[in-house]
C-alpha positions in Angstrom: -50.9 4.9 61.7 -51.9 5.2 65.6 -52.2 8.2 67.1 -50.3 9.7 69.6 -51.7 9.7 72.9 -51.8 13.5 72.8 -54.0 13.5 70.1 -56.1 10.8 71.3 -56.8 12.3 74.2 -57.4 15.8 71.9 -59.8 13.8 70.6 -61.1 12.4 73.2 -62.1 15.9 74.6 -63.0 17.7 71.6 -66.1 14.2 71.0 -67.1 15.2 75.2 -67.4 18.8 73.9 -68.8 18.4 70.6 -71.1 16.1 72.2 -72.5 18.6 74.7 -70.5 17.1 77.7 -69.0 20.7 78.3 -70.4 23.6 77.2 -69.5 27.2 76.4 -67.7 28.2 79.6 -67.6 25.3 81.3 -63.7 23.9 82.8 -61.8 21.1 81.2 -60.6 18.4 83.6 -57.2 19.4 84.8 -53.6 18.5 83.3 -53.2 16.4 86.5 -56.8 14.8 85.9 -55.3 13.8 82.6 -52.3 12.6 83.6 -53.7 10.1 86.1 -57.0 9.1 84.0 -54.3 8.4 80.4 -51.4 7.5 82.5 -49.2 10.4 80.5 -46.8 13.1 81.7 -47.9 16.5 82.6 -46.3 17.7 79.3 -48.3 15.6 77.5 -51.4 16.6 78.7 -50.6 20.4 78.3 -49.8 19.8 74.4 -53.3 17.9 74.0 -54.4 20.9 75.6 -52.5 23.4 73.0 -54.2 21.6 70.4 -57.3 22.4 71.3 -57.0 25.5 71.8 -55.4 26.2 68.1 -58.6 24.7 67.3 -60.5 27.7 68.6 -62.1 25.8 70.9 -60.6 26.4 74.3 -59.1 29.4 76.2 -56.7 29.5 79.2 -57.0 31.0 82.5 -54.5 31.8 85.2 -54.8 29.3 87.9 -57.8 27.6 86.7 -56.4 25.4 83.5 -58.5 25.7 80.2 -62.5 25.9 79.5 -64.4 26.0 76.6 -64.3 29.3 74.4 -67.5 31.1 74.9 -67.7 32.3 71.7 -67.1 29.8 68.6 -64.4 31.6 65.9 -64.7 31.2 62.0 -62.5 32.0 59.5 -62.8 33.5 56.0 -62.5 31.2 53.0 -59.3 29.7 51.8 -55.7 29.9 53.7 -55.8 26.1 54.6 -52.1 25.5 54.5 -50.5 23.8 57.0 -49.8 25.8 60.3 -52.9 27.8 59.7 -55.7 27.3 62.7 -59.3 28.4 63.1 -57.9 30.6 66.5 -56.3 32.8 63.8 -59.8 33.3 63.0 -62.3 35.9 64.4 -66.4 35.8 65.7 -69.1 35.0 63.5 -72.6 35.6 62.7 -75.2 32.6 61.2 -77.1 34.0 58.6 -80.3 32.1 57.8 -80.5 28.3 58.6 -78.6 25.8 56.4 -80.8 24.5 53.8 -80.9 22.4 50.5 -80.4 24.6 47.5 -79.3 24.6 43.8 -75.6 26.1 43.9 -74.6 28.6 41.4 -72.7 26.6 38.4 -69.0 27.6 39.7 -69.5 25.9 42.8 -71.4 23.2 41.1 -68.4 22.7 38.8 -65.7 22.7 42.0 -68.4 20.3 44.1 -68.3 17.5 40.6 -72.0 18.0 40.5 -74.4 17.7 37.9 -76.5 20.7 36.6 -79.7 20.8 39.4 -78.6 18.8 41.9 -78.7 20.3 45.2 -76.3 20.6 48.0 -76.2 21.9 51.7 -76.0 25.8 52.1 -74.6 27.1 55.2 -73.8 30.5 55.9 -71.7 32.8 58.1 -70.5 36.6 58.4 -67.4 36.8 59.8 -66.8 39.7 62.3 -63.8 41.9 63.0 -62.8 41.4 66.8 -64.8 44.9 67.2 -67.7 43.4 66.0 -67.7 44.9 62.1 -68.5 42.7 59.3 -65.5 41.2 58.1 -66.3 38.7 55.5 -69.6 37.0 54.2 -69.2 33.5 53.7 -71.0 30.6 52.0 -70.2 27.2 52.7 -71.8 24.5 50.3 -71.5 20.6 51.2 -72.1 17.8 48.5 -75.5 15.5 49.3 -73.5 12.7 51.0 -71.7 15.0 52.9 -74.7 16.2 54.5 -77.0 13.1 54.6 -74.3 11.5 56.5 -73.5 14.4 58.9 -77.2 15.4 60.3 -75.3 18.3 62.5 -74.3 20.8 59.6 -78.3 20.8 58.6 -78.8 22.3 62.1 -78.5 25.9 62.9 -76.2 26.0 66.0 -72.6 26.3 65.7 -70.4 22.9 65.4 -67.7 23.7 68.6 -65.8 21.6 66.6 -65.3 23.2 63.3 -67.2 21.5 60.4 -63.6 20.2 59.2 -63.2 18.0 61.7 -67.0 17.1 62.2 -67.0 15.6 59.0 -64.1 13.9 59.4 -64.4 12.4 62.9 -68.3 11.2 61.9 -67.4 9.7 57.7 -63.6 9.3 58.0 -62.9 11.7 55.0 -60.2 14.3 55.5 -59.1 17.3 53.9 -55.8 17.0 52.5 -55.8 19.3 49.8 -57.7 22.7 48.8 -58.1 24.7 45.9 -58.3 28.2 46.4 -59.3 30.6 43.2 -59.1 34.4 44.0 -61.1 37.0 41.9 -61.9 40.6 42.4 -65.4 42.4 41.7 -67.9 45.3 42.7 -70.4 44.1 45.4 -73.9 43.7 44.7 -76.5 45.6 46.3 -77.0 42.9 49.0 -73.5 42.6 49.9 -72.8 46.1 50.3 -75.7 46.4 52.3 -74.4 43.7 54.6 -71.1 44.7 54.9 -72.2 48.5 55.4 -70.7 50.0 52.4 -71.5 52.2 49.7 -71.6 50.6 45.9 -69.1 50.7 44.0 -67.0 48.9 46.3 -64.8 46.4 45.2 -64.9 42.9 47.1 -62.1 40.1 46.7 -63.7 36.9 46.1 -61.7 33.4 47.4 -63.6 30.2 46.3 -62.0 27.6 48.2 -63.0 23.9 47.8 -60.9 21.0 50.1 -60.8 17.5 48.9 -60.1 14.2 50.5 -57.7 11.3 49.7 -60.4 10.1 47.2 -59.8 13.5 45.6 -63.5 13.8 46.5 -64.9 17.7 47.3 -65.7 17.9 51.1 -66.9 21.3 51.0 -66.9 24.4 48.8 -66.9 27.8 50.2 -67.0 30.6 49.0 -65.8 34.4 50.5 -66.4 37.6 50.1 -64.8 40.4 51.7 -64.7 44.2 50.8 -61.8 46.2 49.8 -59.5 47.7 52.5 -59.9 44.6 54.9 -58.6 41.7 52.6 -55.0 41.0 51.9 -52.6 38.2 50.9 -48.7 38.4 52.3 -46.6 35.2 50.7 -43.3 35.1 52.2 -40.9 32.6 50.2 -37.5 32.3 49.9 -35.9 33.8 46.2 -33.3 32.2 44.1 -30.8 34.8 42.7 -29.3 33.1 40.2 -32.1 32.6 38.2 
């Protein structure tokens, strides 16, 4: 199915960005630059603008049209569903540099890998808009994943979210996710991290997304401590049952 000329030109500027064209800060050519270089309306170019900036990736100013958030957003693991976005998400910290490891055996079993085989570890402590530690959370990409996308085995941030990396570089997208919750006490590391004293109970999401081959894209898994994690469903009731 071809895409709408919105998201084509979405596209368009999120591969310019992604691809160091503009960087953190820098201005975003003007709805009337798009309109003449796409041959669209002004409305047009305002919602491939809105999509980008649900993304996480660009802010608007007054007067001066949209540039290219400063400072890349995360979000804890799991809450996928559809009309969630990674600007509902908050700053981040890397922790370490992304590296081949062994995974523990849950996210072994979620990834479909065999027992020792390695996969990409990437890492990330997600901040409370004050700057507090929010969420520790460990991302872990199957072998093919990350042979054919060098960027997630580098330490910078991907503007782009890794979601959409993958996708736009092997042609595998997310379409459906898994997410287990659990509760627990935090180890002495985590508490350490997230500035709290043990016991302290931590909610646990493992969240794994899969593509249309029902393949596993990514496994992550998050950990936040009691007091800042929630879960609100809000579904409509049948009364006569």
């Amino acid at each position: 199915m071809p895409r709408l000329k919105y998201e084509q030109i979405a596209e368009s500027l999120r591969s310019r960005i992604a691809d160091g064209e503009f960087g953190p800060g820098a201005v975003l050519p003007s709805s009337r630059d798009l309109c003449e270089q796409w041959a669209v309306s002004r409305a047009t170019a305002i919602k491939a603008m809105e999509v980008l900036r649900s993304d996480g990736l660009v802010v608007p100013h007054q007067g001066r049209g949209f540039s290219v958030t400063q400072t890349p957003v995360a979000r804890p693991a799991g809450g996928r569903g559809p009309g969630t976005t990674r600007a509902q998400g908050g700053p981040y910290r890397r922790l370490g540099v992304p590296e081949m490891l062994v995974p523990p055996s849950h996210v072994a079993d979620a990834l479909g890998l065999a027992a020792g085989r390695q996969a990409l570890h990437r890492a990330r402590l997600v901040l409370t808009q004050d700057g507090q530690p929010h969420s520790l959370v460990s991302a872990w990409f199957p072998p093919e994943v990350a042979e054919l996308c060098p960027r997630l085995q580098q330490n910078g941030p991907i503007a782009e979210g890794t979601t959409r990396y993958v996708h736009r570089t092997t042609g595998w997208l997310s379409i459906r996710g898994v997410d287990t919750t659990s509760v627990r006490l935090a180890t002495k590391s985590e508490a350490e991290l997230f500035q709290v004293k043990r016991p302290c109970a931590v909610a646990v999401v493992l969240h794994t997304a899969y593509d249309d081959r029902d393949e596993a894209l990514v496994c992550e898994e998050g950990v936040t401590p009691e007091g800042l994690w929630e879960r609100m469903d809000n579904y409509a009731m049948n009364l006569g049952n």
